[in-house]
C-alpha positions in Angstrom: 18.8 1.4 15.3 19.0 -2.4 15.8 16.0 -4.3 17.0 16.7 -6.9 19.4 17.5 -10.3 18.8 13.9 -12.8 19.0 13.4 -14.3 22.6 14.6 -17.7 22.3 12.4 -20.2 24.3 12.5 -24.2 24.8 9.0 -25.9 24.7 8.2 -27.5 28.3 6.6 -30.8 28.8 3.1 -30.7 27.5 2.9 -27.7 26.4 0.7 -26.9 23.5 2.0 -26.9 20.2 2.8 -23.2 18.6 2.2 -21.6 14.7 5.1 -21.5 12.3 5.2 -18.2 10.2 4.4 -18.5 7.4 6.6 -18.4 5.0 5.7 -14.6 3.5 5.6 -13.2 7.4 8.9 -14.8 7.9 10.5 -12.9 4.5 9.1 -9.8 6.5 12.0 -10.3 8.9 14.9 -9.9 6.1 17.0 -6.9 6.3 15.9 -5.0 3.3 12.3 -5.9 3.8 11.8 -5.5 7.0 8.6 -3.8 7.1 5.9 -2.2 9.1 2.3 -1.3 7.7 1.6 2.6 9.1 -2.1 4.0 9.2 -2.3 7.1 9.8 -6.1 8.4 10.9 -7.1 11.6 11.5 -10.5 13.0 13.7 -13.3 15.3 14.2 -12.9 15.3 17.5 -10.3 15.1 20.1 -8.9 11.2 21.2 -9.9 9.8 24.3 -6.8 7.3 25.1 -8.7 5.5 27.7 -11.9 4.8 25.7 -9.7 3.4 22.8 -7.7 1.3 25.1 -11.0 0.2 26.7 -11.5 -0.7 23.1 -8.8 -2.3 21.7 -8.7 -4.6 24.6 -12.2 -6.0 23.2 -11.3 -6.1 19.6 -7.4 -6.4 18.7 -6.3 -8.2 21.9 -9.0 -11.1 20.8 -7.0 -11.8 17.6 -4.4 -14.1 18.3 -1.6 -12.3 15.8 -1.8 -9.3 18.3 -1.6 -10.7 21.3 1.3 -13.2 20.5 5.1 -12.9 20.4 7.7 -14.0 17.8 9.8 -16.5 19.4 12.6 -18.9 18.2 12.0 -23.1 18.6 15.4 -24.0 19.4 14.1 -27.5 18.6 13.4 -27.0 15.3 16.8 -25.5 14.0 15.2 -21.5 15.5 12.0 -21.3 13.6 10.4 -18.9 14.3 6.7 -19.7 15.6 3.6 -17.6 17.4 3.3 -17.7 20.9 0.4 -16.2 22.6 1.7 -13.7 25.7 -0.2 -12.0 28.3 -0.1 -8.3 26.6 -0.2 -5.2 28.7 -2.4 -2.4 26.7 0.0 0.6 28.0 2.8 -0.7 26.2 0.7 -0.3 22.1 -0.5 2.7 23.2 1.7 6.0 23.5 0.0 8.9 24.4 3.0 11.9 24.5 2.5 15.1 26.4 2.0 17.9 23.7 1.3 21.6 23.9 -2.0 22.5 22.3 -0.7 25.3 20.9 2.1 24.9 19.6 3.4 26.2 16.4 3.1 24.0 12.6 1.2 21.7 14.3 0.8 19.9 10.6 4.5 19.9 10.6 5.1 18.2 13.8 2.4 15.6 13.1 4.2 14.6 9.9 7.9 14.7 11.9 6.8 12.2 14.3 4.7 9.8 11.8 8.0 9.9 9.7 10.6 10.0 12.8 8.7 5.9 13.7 10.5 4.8 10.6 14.1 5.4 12.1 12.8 3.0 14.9 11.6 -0.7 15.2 9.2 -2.6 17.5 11.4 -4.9 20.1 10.3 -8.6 19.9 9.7 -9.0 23.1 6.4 -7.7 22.9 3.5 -8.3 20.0 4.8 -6.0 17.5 1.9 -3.2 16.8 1.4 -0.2 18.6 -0.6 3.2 18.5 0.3 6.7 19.1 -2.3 9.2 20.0 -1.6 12.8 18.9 -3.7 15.0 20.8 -3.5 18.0 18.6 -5.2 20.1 15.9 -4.1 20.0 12.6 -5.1 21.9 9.0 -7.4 18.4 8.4 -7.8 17.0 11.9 -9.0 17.6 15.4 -6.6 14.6 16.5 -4.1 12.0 15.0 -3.5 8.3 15.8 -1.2 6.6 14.0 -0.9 2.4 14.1 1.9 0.3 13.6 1.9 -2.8 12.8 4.7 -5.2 11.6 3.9 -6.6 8.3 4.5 -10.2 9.3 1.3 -9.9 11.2 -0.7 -9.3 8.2 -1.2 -7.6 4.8 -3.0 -4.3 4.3 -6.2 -6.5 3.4 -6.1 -8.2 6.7 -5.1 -4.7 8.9 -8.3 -2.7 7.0 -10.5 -5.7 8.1 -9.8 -5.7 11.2 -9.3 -1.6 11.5 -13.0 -1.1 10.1 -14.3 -3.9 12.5 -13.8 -1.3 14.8 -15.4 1.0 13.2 -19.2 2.0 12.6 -21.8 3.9 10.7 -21.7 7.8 11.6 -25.5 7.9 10.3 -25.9 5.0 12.2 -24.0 4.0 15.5 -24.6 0.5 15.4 -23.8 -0.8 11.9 -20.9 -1.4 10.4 -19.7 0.4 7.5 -20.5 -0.6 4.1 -17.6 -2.9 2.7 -15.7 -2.0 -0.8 -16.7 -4.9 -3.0 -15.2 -5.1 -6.6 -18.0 -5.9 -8.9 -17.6 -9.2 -11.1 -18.9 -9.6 -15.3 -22.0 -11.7 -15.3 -20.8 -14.5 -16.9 -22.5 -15.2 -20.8 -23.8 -18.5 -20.9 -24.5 -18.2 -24.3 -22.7 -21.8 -26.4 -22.6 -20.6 -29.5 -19.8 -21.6 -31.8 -18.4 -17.6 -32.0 -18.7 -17.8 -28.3 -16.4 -20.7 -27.6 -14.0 -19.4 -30.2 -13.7 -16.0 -28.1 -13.2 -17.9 -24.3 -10.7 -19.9 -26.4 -9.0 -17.0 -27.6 -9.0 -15.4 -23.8 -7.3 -18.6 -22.7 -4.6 -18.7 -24.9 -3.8 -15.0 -24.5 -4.3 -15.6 -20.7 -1.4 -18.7 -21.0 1.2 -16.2 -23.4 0.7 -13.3 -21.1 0.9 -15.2 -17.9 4.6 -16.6 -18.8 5.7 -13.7 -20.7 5.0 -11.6 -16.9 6.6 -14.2 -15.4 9.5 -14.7 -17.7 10.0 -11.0 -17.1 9.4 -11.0 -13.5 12.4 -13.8 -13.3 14.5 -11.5 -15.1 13.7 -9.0 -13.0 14.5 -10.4 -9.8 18.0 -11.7 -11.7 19.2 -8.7 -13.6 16.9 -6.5 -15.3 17.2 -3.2 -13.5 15.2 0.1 -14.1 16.6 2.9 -15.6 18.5 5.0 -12.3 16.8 8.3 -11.9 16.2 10.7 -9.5 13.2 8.1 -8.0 15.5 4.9 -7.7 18.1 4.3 -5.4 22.0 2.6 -6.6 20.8 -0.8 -3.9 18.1 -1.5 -1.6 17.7 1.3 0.7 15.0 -1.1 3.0 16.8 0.4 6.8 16.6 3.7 5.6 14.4 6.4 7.0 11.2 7.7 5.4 9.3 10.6 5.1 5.2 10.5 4.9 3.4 12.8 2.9 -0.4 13.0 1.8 -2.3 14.9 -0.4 -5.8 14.4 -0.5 -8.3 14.7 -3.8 -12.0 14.8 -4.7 -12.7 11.0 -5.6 -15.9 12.3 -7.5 -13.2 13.7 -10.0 -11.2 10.3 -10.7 -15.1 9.4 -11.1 -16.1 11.6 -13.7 -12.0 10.7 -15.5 -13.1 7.4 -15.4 -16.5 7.6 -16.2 -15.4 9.6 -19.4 -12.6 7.2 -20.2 -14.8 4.1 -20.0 -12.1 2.9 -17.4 -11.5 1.8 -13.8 -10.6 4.2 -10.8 -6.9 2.0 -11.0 -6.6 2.6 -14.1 -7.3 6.6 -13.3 -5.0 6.6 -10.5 -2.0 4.7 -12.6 -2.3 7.4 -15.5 -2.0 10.1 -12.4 0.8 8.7 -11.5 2.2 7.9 -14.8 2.0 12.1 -15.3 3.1 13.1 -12.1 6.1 11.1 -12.3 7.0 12.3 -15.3 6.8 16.0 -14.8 8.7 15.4 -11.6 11.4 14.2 -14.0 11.2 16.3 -16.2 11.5 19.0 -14.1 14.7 17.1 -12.3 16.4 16.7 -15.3 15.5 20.0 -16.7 17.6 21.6 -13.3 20.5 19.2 -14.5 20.8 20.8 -17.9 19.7 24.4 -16.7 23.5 24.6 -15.7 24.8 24.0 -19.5 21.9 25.2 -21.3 19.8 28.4 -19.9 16.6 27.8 -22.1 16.2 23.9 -20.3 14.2 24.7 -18.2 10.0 24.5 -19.4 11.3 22.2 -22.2 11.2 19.0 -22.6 14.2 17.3 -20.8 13.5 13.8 -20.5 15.5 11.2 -22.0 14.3 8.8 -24.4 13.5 5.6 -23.3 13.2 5.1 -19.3 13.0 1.8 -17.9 10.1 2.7 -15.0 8.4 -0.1 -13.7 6.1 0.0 -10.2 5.6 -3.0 -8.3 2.1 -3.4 -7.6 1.0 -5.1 -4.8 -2.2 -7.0 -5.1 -4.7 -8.9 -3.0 -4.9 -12.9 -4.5 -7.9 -13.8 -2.4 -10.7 -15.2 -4.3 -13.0 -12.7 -2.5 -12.5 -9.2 -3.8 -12.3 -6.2 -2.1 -12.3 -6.4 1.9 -13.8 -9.4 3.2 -15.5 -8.8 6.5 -13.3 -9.2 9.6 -15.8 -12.4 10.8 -15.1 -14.0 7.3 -11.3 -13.8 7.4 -11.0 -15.2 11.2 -13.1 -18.5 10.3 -10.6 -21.6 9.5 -12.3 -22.7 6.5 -13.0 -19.4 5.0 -11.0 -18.7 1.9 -10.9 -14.5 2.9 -7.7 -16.0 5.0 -5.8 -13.7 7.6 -2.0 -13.4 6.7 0.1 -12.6 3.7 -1.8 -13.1 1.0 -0.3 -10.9 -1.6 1.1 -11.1 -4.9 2.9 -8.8 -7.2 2.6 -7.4 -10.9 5.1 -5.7 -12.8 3.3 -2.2 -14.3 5.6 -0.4 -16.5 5.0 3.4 -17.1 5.6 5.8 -20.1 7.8 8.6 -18.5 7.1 11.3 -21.0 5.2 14.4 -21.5 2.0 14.0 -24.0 0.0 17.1 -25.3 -3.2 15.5 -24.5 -3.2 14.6 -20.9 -5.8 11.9 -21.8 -3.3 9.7 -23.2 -2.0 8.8 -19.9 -5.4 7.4 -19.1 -5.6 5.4 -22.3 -2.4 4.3 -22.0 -3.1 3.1 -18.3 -6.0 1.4 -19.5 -4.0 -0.6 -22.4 -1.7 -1.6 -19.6 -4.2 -2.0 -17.2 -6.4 -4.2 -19.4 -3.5 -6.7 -20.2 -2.6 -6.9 -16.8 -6.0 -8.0 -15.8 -5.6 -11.0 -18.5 -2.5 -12.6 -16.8 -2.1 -14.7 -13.7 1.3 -13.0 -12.8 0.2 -12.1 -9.1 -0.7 -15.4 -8.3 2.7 -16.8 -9.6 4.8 -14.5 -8.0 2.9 -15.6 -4.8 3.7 -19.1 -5.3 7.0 -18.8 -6.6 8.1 -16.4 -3.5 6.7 -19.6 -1.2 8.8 -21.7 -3.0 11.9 -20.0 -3.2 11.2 -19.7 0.5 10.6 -22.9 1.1 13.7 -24.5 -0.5 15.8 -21.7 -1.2 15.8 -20.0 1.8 15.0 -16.0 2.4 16.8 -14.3 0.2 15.7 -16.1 -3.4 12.6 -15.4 -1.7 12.6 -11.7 -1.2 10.7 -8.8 -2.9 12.4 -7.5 -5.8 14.8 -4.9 -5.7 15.1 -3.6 -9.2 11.8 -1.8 -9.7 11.7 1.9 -9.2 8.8 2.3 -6.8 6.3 0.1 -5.2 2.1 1.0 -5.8 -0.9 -0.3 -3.6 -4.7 1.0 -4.1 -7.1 0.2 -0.9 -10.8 0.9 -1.2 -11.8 2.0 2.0 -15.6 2.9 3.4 -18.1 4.7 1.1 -19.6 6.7 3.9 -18.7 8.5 7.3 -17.4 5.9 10.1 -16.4 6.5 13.3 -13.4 4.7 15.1 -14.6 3.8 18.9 -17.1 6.6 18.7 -14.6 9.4 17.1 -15.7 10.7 13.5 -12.8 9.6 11.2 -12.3 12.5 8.8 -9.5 10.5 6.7 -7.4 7.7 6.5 -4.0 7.3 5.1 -2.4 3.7 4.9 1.4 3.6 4.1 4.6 1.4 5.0 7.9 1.5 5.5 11.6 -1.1 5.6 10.3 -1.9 1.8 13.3 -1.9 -0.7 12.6 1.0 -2.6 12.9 4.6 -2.3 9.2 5.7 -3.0 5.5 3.8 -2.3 2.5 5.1 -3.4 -0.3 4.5 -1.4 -4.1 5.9 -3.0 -6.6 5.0 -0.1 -10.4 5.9 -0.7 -12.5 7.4 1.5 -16.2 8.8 1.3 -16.2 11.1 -1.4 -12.3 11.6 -1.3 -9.0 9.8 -2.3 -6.1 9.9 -0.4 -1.9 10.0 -2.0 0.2 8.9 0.7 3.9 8.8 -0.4 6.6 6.9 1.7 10.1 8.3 0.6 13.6 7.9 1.4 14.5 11.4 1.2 18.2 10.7 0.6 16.7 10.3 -2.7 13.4 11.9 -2.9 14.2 15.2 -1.1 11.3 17.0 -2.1 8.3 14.6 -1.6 6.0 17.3 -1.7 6.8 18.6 -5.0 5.8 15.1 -6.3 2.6 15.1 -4.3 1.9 18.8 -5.6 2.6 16.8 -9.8 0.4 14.1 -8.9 -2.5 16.1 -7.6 -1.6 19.2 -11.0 -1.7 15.5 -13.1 -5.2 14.7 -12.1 -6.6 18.7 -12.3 -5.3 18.4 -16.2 -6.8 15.2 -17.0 -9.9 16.2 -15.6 -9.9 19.8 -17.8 -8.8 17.7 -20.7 -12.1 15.6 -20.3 -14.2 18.5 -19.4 -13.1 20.2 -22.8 -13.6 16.8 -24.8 -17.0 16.8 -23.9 -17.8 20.4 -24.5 -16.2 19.7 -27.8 -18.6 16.7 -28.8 -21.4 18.9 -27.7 -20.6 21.8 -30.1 
């Protein structure tokens, strides 16, 4: 379905000046990554539409990004600039008339979510909107699910603003308690052993920094993953996706992690590094079954697989997710926008006997990756292919196998304009990939959110059900370690 063309306008006399996109909103435009950021929320209780259009006329009409259009300067060669609009709130928010009790309600729910990514928002309107699913799920009382195009913001900027809205269940009139990543305390200590160590941690900060990016170049030129049965022959960015969700207990990554003496990412990565691989294994393995009975519960991977994630990360000073006041003040350096760089995270496909592996592997990787400065060059080096090599040198690259985003969400229960959020799943779509990976936290649980072309992922659950298998074996493998040591 083709979106339509971008109102063209001419600036009348006097008329104030308007915003340029940015570079990164305008590469958000391009055919193979034209994307839109999806958040789908589920409720304790049923939706009231007109309280939350009451609402959002208070809180997302305010910000200027949603309440402008996307218009071309014909002046300027048709740059595309902001320009604020009069915005009619029945327009964002679609309420459809649905029976009650009708049958797979789960089903239906994840239909539509996945039936918006065969459709775009026209331009002649601020692109976000908001459906409102009035009906009971398995996890849910209600559904809403938000829209927005990415060239509005990054997920950083959307869970600001989305838990701006939001308060305390235990207490109605705070705000919930941000995610914060916690920094080293700095050693002040000058000894000669000291200095010898920050020098070493500079120069291995330098040599990994342009070995990433050396790879990151080659990447975007010619170094392709390995095709499997999770990668698509081109960029599949127009194609429709399905969205699936598992949910598990975070106090289990917790106690992984905890055991591991590593981080919930790195946790989550070895998760996926097993899941993956099983799903594989168990693709391959039907490939072979035809030409060899006994393939099947064996080992069926091939040696070698090129499988690399592109991990989106958040290259604001401030860590975590800056409060919504913070990112809206001009001199604050928690900016609204596209603020996102990438890092290339390569994975092991293989099966280990001790599941355990995959975590210390995902924390070798993990650990290295922390010790580069890759994310902010691929930031800078996408804004200056766009600046002076147009859209295309400056796009997203293609070659990866699957892209990988971890949001911290609240630590306690929050309500959204007075409803009791019971979870939240953030996900996207028009990226060039066939699968994202989405783990959102939330309370005491962690959300999987998979966005999948299923041209080429047909059975997106099947992965889900290896991911959430991958993180009940880790966690046995840990529980039997430390019975072990005890003994």
């Amino acid at each position: 379905m083709k979106s339509l063309r971008p109102i063209r306008v001419a600036k009348e006399d006097g008329e104030k000046e308007s915003q340029p996109l940015s570079p990164m909103a305008r590469v958000f435009h391009e055919p193979n990554s034209n994307v839109y950021i999806v958040v789908i929320m589920g409720f304790k209780t049923p939706i009231n539409s007109d309280v939350v259009k009451v609402n959002l006329a208070q809180t997302f009409l305010k910000h200027p990004r949603f309440s402008s259009l996307q218009v071309m300067d014909e002046e300027n060669g048709g740059e595309m600039r902001w320009v604020r609009t009069e915005v009619n709130i029945d327009n964002h928010v679609i309420v459809p008339k649905l029976d009650p009790n009708m049958d797979c309600p789960d089903k239906f729910v994840e239909d539509y979510t996945s039936n918006l990514s065969k459709t775009t928002i026209s331009r002649s309107m601020p692109m976000w909107d908001i459906h409102i699913l009035k009906v009971k799920t398995s996890e849910a009382e209600s559904t809403s699910i938000l829209r927005v195009h990415h060239s509005i913001g990054d997920g950083t900027s959307l869970m600001s603003l989305l838990l701006s809205c939001t308060r305390k269940v235990s207490n109605p009139t705070e705000l919930p308690t941000l995610p914060t990543l916690k920094k080293r305390n700095p050693n002040d200590s000058a000894g000669f052993w000291h200095l010898l160590l920050k020098l070493w941690m500079l120069v291995l900060l330098c040599w990994n920094t342009v070995v990433d990016v050396v790879i990151f170049l080659a990447t975007i030129l010619f170094l392709k993953d390995t095709k499997t049965r999770l990668k698509g022959a081109s960029p599949v960015g127009s194609t429709a996706r399905r969205f699936v969700h598992r949910t598990i207990s975070l106090d289990d990554v917790k106690l992984v992690k905890n055991a591991m003496g590593s981080t919930v990412n790195d946790v989550m990565m070895a998760i996926t590094q097993a899941g993956l691989s099983c799903y594989l294994n168990r693709k391959y393995g039907d490939d072979h079954q035809k030409d060899d009975e006994g393939a099947k519960g064996k080992n069926n991977l091939p040696k070698n697989i090129r499988l690399r994630a592109t991990f989106c990360m958040n290259i604001r000073p401030s860590a975590g997710i800056p409060a919504f006041d913070d990112m809206t003040r001009k001199d604050s350096e928690a900016r609204w926008g596209n603020h996102i760089g990438y890092v290339l995270f390569p994975f092991t496909i293989a099966l280990k006997e001790n599941p355990l592996d995959y975590v210390r592997d995902a924390k070798i990787t993990g650990d290295r990756k922390k010790a580069t400065l890759e994310s902010k060059f691929t930031y800078f080096m996408a804004r200056f292919f766009l600046n002076f090599c147009g859209t295309k040198m400056g796009n997203f690259p293609t070659q990866t196998t699957l892209w990988f985003s971890n949001v911290a969400g609240p630590q306690e229960e929050i309500s959204y304009f007075g409803h009791p959020v019971t979870f939240i799943a953030p996900t996207l779509y028009g990226q060039p990939n066939a699968l994202m990976i989405h783990v959102a936290s939330y309370e005491n649980k962690m959300k999987i959110i998979l966005s999948a072309d299923e041209n080429i992922i047909p059975d997106p659950h099947q992965l889900c059900d290896d991911l959430q298998n991958s993180l009940s074996l880790i966690k046995d493998a840990v529980i039997k370690s430390k019975r072990a040591a005890e003994l």
